[in-house]
Residue frames as qw, qx, qy, qz and C-alpha x, y, z in Angstrom:
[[0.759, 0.235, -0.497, -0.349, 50.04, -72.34, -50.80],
 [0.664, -0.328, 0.611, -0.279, 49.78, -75.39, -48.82],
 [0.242, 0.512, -0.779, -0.269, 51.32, -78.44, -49.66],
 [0.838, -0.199, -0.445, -0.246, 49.82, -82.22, -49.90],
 [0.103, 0.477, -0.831, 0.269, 50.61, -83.97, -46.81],
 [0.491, -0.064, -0.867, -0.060, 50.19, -88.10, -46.49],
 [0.732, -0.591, 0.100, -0.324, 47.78, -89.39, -43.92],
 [0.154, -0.545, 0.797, -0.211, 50.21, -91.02, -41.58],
 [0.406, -0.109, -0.890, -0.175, 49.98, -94.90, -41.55],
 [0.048, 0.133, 0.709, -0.691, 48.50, -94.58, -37.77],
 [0.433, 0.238, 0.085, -0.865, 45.76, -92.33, -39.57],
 [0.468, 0.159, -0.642, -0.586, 44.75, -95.07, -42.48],
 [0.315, -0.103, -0.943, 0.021, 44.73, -98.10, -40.15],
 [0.069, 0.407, 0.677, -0.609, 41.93, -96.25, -37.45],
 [0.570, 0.304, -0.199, -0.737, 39.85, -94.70, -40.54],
 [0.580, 0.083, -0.671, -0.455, 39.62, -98.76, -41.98],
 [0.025, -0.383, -0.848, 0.366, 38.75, -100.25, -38.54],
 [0.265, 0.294, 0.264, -0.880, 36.24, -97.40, -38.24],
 [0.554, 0.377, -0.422, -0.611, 35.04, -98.81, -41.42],
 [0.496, -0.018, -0.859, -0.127, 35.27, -102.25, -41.27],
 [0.005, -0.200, -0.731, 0.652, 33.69, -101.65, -37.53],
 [0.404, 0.266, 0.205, -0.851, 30.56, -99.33, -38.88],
 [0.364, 0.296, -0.589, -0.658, 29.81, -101.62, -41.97],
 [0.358, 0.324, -0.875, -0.033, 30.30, -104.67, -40.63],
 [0.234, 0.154, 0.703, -0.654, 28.97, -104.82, -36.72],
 [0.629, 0.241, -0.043, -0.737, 25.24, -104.00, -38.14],
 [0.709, 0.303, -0.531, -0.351, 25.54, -107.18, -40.47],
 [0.226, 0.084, -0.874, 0.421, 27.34, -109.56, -37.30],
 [0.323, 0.091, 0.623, -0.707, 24.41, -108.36, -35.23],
 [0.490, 0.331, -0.361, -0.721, 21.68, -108.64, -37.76],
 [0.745, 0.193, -0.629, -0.110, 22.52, -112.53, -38.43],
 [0.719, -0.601, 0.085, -0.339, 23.87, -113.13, -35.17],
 [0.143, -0.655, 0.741, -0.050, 27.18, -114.39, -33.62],
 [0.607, -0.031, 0.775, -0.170, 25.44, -118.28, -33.84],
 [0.693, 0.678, -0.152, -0.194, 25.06, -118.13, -37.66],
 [0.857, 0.152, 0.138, 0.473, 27.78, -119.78, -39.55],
 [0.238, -0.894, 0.075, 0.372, 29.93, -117.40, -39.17],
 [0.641, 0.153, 0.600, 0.454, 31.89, -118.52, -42.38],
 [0.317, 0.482, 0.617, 0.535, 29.43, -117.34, -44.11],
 [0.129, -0.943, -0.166, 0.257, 28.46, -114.44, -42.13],
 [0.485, -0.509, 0.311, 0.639, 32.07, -113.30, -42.92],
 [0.419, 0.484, 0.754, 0.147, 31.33, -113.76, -46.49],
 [0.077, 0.904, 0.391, 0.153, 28.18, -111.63, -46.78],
 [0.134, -0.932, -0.295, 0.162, 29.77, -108.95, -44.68],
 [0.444, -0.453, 0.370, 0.679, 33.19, -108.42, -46.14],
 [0.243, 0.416, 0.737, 0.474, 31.41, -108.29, -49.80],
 [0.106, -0.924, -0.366, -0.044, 29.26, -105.51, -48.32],
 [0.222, -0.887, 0.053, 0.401, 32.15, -103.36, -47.02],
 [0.492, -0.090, 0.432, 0.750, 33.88, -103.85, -50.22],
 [0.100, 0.713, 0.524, 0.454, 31.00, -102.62, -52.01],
 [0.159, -0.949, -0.255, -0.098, 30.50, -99.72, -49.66],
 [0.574, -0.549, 0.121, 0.596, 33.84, -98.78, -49.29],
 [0.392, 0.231, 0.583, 0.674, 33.90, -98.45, -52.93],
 [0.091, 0.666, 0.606, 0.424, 30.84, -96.42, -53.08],
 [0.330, -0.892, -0.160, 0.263, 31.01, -94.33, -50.43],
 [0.592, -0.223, 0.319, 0.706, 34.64, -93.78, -52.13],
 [0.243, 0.284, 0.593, 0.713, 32.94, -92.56, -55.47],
 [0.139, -0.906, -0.397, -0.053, 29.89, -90.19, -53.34],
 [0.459, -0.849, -0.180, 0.191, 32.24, -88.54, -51.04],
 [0.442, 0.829, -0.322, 0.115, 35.22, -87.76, -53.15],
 [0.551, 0.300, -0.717, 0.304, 37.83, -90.56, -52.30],
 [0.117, -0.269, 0.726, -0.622, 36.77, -90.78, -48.50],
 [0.418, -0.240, -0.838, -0.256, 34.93, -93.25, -46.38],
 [0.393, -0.864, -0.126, -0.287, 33.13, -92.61, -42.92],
 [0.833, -0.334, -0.045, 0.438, 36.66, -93.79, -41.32],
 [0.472, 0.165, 0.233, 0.834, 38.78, -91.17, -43.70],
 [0.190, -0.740, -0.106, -0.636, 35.99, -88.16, -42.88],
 [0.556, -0.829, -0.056, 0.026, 36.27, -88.99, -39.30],
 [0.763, -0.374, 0.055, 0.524, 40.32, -89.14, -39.57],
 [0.222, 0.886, -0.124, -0.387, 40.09, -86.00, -41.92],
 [0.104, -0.343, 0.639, 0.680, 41.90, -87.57, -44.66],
 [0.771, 0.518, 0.144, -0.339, 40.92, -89.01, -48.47],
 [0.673, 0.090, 0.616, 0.399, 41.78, -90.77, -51.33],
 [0.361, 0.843, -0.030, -0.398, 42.87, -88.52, -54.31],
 [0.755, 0.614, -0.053, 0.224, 44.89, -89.12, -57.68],
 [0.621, -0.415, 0.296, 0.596, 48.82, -89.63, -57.48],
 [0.416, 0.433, 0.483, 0.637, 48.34, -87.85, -61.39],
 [0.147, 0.356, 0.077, -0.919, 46.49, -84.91, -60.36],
 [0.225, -0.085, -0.751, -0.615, 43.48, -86.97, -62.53],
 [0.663, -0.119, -0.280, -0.684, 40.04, -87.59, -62.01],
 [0.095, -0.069, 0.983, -0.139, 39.20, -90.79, -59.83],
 [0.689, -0.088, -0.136, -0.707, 36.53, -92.86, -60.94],
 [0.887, -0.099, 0.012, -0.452, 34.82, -95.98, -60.16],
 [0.935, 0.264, -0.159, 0.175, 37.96, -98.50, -61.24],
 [0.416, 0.715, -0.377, 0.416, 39.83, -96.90, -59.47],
 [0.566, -0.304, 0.432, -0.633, 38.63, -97.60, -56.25],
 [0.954, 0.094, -0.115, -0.261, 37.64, -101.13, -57.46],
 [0.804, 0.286, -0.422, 0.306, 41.27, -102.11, -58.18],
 [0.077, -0.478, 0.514, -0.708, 42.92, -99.87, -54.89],
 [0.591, -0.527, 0.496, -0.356, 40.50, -101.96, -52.40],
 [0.945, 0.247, -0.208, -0.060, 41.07, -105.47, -54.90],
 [0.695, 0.410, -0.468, 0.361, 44.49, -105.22, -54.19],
 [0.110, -0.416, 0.720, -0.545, 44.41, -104.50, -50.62],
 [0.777, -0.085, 0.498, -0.375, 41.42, -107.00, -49.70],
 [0.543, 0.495, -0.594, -0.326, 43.46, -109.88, -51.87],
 [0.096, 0.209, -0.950, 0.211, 43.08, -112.39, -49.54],
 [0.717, -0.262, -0.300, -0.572, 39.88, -114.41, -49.34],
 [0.701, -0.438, 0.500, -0.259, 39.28, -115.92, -46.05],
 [0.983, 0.000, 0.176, -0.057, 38.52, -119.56, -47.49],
 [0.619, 0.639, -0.314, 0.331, 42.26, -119.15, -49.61],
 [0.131, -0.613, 0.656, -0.420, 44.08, -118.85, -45.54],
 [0.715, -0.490, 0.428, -0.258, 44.06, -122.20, -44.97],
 [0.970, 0.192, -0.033, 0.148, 46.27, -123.26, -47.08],
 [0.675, -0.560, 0.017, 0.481, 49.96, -122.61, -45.58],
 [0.455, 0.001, 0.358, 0.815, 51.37, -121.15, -48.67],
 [0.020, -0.653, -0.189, -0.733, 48.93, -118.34, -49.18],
 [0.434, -0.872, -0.162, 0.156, 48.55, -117.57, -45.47],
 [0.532, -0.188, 0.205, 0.800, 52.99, -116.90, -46.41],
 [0.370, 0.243, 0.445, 0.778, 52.07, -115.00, -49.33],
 [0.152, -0.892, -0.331, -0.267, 49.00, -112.71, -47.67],
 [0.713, -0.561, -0.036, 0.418, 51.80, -112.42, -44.64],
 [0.483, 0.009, 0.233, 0.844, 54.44, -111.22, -47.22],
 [0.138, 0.584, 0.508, 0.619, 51.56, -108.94, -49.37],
 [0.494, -0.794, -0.351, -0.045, 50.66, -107.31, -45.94],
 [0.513, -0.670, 0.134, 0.519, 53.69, -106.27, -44.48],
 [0.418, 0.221, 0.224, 0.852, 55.41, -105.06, -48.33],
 [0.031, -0.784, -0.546, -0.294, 52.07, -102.80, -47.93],
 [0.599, -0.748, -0.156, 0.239, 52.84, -102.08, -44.36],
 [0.427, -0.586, 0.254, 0.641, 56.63, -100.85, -45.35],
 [0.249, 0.452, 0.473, 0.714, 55.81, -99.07, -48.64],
 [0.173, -0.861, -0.340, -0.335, 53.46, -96.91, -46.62],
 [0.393, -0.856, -0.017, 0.336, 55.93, -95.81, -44.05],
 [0.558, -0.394, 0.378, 0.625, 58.59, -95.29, -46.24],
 [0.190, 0.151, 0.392, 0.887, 56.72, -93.53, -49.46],
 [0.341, 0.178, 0.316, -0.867, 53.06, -92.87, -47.71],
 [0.775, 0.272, -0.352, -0.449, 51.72, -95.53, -50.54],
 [0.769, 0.049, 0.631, -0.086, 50.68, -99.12, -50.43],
 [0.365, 0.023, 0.891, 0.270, 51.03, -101.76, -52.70],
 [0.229, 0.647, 0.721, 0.093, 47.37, -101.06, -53.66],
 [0.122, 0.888, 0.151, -0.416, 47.62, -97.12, -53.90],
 [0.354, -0.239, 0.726, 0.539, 51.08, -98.52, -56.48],
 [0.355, 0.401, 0.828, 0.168, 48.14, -100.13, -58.43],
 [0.217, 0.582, 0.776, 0.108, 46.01, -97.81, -58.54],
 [0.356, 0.436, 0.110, 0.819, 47.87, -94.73, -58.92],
 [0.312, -0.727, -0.436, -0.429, 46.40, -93.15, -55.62],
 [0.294, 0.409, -0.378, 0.777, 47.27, -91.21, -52.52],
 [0.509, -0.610, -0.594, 0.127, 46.09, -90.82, -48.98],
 [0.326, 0.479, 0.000, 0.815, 45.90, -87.37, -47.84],
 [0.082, -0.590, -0.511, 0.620, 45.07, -85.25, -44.69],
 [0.149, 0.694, 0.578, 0.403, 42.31, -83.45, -46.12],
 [0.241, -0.957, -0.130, -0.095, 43.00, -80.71, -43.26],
 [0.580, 0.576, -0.323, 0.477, 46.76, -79.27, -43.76],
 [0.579, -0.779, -0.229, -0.073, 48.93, -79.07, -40.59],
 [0.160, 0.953, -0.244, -0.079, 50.94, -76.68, -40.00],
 [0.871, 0.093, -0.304, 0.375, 54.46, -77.73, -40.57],
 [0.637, -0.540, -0.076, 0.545, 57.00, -76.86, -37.68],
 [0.143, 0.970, -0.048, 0.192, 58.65, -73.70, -38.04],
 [0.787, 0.226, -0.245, 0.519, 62.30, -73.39, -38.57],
 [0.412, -0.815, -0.052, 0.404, 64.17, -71.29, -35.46],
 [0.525, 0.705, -0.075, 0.471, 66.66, -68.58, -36.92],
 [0.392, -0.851, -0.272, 0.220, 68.88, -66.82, -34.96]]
């Protein structure tokens, strides 16, 4: 019987570039780097929330970033995830709207919301947002654990 074991932070942050790189690029190129780029930003964060979500709810908690880093998103309950769950888990990590960082006191308070995220996940394998939303990041492919010497 193999036991759950967290994707490491290392794993989560190269599975959501990978994502925010595959979603995103397409939609930068598309419009073009001489667009408002405001608004490009906009369009194309809206899109990888949506598809982060969805691809969340096809592929059973994983995105193409979390299949290439072999992990997933799965119930902290041992429950069902559906749709809202995912909704509120990427709400609470993508809480910062661009146009909201340019005022000095939320750029503090995205600063603070980021890094509690950042040291909740090394220290329980859960974000802020996986708190919320009652969810877990797992390596989807067990490895072995180290083997104790006897002698």
């Amino acid at each position: 019987m193999s036991e759950l074991q967290y994707a490491s932070p290392f794993e989560r942050l190269i599975a959501r570039i990978i994502d925010k790189v595959v979603i995103t690029l397409p939609i930068y190129l598309w419009f073009g780097f001489n667009s408002n780029l405001k608004t490009v930003d906009y369009i194309a964060n809206g899109i990888l929330l949506v598809a982060i979500v969805l691809l969340n709810v096809l592929w059973n908690g994983q995105t193409v970033g979390k299949k290439v880093m072999k992990i997933r998103i799965q119930s902290y309950q041992e429950k069902k995830l559906h749709i809202g769950h995912y909704l509120l888990r990427e709400f609470a990590f993508t809480l910062y709207p661009f146009y909201l960082l340019t005022q000095p006191i939320i750029k503090t308070g995205w600063l603070f919301w980021m890094l509690s995220t950042i040291v909740l996940i090394l220290m329980y394998g859960r974000g802020i947002h996986d708190f919320a939303a009652r969810t877990v990041v797992v390596r989807t492919e067990a490895k072995p654990l180290p083997e104790s010497k006897e002698s």
